[in-house]
C-alpha positions in Angstrom: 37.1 -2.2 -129.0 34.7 1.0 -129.4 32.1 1.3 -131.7 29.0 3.0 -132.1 26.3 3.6 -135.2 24.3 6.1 -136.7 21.3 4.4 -138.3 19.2 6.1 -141.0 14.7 5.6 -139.7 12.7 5.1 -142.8 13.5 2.4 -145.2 15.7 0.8 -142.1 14.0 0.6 -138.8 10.7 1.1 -140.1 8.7 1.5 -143.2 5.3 2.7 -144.2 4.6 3.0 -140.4 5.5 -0.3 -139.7 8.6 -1.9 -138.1 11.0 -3.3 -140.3 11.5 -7.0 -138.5 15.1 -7.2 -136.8 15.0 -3.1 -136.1 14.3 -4.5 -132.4 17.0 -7.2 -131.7 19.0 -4.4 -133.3 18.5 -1.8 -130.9 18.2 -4.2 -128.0 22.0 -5.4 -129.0 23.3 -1.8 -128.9 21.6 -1.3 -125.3 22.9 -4.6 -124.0 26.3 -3.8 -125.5 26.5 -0.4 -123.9 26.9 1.2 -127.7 26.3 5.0 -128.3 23.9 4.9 -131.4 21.6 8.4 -133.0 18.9 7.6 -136.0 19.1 10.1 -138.8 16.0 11.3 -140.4 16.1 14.2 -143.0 12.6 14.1 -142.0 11.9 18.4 -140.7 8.3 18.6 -140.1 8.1 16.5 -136.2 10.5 16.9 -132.9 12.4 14.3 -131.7 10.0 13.6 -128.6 7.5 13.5 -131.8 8.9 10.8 -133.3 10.1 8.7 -130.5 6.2 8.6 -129.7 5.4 7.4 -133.2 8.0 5.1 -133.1 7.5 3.4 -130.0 3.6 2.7 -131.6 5.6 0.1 -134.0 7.0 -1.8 -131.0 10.6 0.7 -131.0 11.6 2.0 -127.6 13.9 4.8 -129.1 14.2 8.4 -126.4 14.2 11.5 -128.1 17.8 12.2 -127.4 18.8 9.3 -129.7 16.7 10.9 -132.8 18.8 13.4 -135.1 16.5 15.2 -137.5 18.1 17.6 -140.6 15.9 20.2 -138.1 17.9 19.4 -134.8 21.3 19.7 -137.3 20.2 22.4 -138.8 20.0 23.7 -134.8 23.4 22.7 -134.2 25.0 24.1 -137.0 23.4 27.8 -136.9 24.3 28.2 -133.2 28.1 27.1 -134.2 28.2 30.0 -136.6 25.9 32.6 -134.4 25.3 32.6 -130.6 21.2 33.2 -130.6 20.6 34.9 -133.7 17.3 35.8 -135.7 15.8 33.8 -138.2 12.4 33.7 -140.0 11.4 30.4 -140.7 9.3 28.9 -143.2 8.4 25.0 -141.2 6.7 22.9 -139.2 7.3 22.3 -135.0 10.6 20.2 -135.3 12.2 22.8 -137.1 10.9 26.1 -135.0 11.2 24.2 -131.6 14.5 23.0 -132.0 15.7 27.0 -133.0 13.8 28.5 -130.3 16.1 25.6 -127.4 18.7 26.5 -129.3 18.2 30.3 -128.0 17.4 31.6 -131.3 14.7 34.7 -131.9 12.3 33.9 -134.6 11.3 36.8 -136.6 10.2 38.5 -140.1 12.1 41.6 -139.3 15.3 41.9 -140.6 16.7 38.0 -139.6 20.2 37.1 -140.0 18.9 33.8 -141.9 16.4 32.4 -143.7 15.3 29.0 -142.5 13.9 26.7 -144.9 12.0 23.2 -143.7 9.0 20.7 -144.8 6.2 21.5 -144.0 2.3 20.2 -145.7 1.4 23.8 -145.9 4.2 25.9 -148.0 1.7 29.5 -148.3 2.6 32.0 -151.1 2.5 34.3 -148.6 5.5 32.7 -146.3 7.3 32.4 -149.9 7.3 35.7 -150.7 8.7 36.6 -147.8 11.1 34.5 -147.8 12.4 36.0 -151.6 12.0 39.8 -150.1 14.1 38.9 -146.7 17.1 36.9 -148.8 17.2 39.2 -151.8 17.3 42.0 -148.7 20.7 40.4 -147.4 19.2 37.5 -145.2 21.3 34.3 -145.8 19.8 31.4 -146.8 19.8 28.3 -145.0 17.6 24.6 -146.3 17.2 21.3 -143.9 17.5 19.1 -146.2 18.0 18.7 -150.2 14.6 16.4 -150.6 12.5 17.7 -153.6 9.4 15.5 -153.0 8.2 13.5 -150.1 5.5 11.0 -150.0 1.6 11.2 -149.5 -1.5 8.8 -149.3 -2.4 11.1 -152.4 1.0 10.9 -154.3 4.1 12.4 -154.3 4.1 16.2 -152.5 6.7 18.9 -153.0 9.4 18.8 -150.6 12.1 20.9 -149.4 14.5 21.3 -152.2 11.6 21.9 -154.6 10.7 25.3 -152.4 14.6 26.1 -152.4 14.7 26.0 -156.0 11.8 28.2 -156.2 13.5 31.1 -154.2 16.9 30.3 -156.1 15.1 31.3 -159.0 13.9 34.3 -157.8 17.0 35.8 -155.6 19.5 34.4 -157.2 21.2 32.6 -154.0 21.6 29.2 -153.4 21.0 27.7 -149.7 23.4 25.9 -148.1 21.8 22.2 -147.4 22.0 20.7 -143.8 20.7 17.5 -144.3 21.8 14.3 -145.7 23.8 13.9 -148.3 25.7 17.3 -146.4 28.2 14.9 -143.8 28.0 17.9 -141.6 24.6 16.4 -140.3 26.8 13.1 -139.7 29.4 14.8 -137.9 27.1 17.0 -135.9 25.5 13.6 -134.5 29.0 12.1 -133.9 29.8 15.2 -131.6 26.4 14.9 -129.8 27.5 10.9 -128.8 30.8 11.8 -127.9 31.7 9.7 -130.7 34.7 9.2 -133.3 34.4 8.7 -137.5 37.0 5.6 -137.2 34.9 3.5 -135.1 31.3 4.6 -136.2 29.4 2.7 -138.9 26.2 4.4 -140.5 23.3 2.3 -142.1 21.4 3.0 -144.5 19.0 2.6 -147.1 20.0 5.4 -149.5 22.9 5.1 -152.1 22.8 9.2 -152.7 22.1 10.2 -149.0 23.0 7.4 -146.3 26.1 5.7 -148.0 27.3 8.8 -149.5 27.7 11.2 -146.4 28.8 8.4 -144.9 31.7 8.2 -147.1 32.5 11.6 -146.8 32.3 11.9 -143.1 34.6 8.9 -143.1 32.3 6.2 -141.5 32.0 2.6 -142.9 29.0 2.2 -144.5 26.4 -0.9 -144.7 23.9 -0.3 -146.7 20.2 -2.4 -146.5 18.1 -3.5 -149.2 14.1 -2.9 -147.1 14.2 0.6 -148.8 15.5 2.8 -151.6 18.2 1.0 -153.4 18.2 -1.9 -155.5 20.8 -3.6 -157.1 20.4 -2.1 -160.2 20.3 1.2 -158.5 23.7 0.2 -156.4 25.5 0.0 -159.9 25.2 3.0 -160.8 27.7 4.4 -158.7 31.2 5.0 -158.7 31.6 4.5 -154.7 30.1 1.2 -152.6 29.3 0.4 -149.1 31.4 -1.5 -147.2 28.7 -4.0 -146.9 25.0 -5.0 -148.4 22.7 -6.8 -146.5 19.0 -7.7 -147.0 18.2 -6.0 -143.8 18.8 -4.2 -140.5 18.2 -8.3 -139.5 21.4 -8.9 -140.7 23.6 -6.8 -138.2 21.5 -7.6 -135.5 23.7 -10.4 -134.0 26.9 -9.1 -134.6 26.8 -5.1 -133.6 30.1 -5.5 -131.8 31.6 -6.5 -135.3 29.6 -5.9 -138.2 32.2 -6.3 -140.4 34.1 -9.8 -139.4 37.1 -7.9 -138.9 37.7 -8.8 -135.1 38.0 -12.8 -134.2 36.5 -14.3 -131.2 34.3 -11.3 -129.9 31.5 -12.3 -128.9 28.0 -12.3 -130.4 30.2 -11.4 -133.4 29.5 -12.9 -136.9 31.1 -12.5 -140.1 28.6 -11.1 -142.9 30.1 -13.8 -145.5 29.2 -14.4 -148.9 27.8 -11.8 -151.5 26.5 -9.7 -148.7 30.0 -8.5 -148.2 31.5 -6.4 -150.6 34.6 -5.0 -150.1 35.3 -1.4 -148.5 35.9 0.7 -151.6 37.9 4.2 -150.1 35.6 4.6 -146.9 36.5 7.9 -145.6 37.3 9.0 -148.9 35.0 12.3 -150.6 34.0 10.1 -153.6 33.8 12.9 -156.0 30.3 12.7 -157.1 27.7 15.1 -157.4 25.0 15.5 -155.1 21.3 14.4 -155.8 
């Protein structure tokens, strides 16, 4: 049996900077297994080699090559439409460094695309340009749908906040990389050499995780150490095909998350009301996005 995981990073493996307990025995069960594994972050602003270095300070050994950023899709999914093109960006170092090794020119003269990312410093100035380069023909590309992110001070405004600002003024809607968009799921299946049938994501996100999930046709588990609480779970018309309390729970039984497969080792079933049943994995539930 083949199986591999996509794994969402805040709100599963770690949170507020610290390591969610289990996220360890996790990862060391899909090394010792020999299973092909990527952690999704919509998360724009840092490189991969970034993050692996601030997430080996919380104790997790994860190399950059295992990190899959809405930046790094976004990467992925330009140069499948245009071989080196032009873009002018308006981000931070994950976003520009992962164009410029994907061979693309950066530029404010006359770009095929308009890159949007996070970044702490959105100018006026970067804005504006933006507005004149799209509403001059440039299409418009976003990393990720998030319209605030998180400060020591409060809440900040995020990606899909700045998108809606240049919507309003040009008229044109971006297309979204990022979670909830499955294409970021798929575009980390085809860097694993991995297949949709025998891939399960994880997640802490009804709207993002579980949802492009479902529409990339991946089984879903969904933990309870972040975003969505019961109450929140209800709400929607689609479910995981399992709930846990945390990324704990899987930890012993990554060959077979789901009981499905007797006698394989290290295997246990999840049991219980942890275990809800699959509701049309695979499936495009229908719903709006967030």
């Amino acid at each position: 049996m083949t199986i591999s995981y996509l794994t969402d990073m805040d709100g599963v493996l770690i949170r507020e900077g610290e390591m969610i307990p289990g996220a360890d025995r996790f990862l060391r069960g899909l090394r010792d297994n020999d299973i092909e594994f990527m952690v999704l972050t919509n998360n724009s602003i840092h490189t991969p080699r970034d993050l692996s270095a601030r997430l080996r300070t919380t104790g997790l050994d994860i190399e950059p090559e295992r990190i899959w950023t809405s930046a790094t899709a976004t990467a992925y999914f330009l140069s499948s439409q245009v071989k080196e093109g032009t873009a002018y960006v308006v981000g931070e170092s994950g976003l520009t460094t992962g164009l410029h090794e994907a061979g693309w020119v950066l530029t404010d003269v006359d770009p095929e695309y308009v890159v949007l990312g996070e970044t702490r410093t959105y100018s006026f100035e970067a804005i504006t340009t933006a507005i004149r380069l799209i509403s001059r023909g440039a299409k418009f590309i976003c990393t990720n749908p998030d319209v605030t992110g998180p400060a020591p001070e409060g809440i900040l405004p995020a990606t899909g906040s700045v998108a809606a600002l240049i919507t309003a003024a040009t008229d044109q809607h971006p297309y979204f990389i990022g979670k909830p968009n499955p294409i970021m799921m798929r575009s980390a299946l085809n860097t694993i050499g991995a297949h949709s049938e025998n891939t399960v994501m994880i997640g802490d996100r009804m709207d993002t995780d579980v949802k492009a999930g479902l529409e990339a046709g991946l089984k879903t588990v969904l933990v309870r150490t972040g975003i969505s609480n019961d109450a929140v779970i209800s709400k929607y018309p689609y479910r995981p095909t399992r709930i846990v309390e945390s990324i704990a729970d899987v930890a012993d039984s990554v060959l077979d998350p789901f009981g499905e497969h007797e006698g394989v080792t290290g295997a246990t079933a999840p049991g219980g009301a942890d275990a809800p049943e699959a509701s049309g994995h695979g499936a495009d539930p229908g719903v709006p996005e967030d």
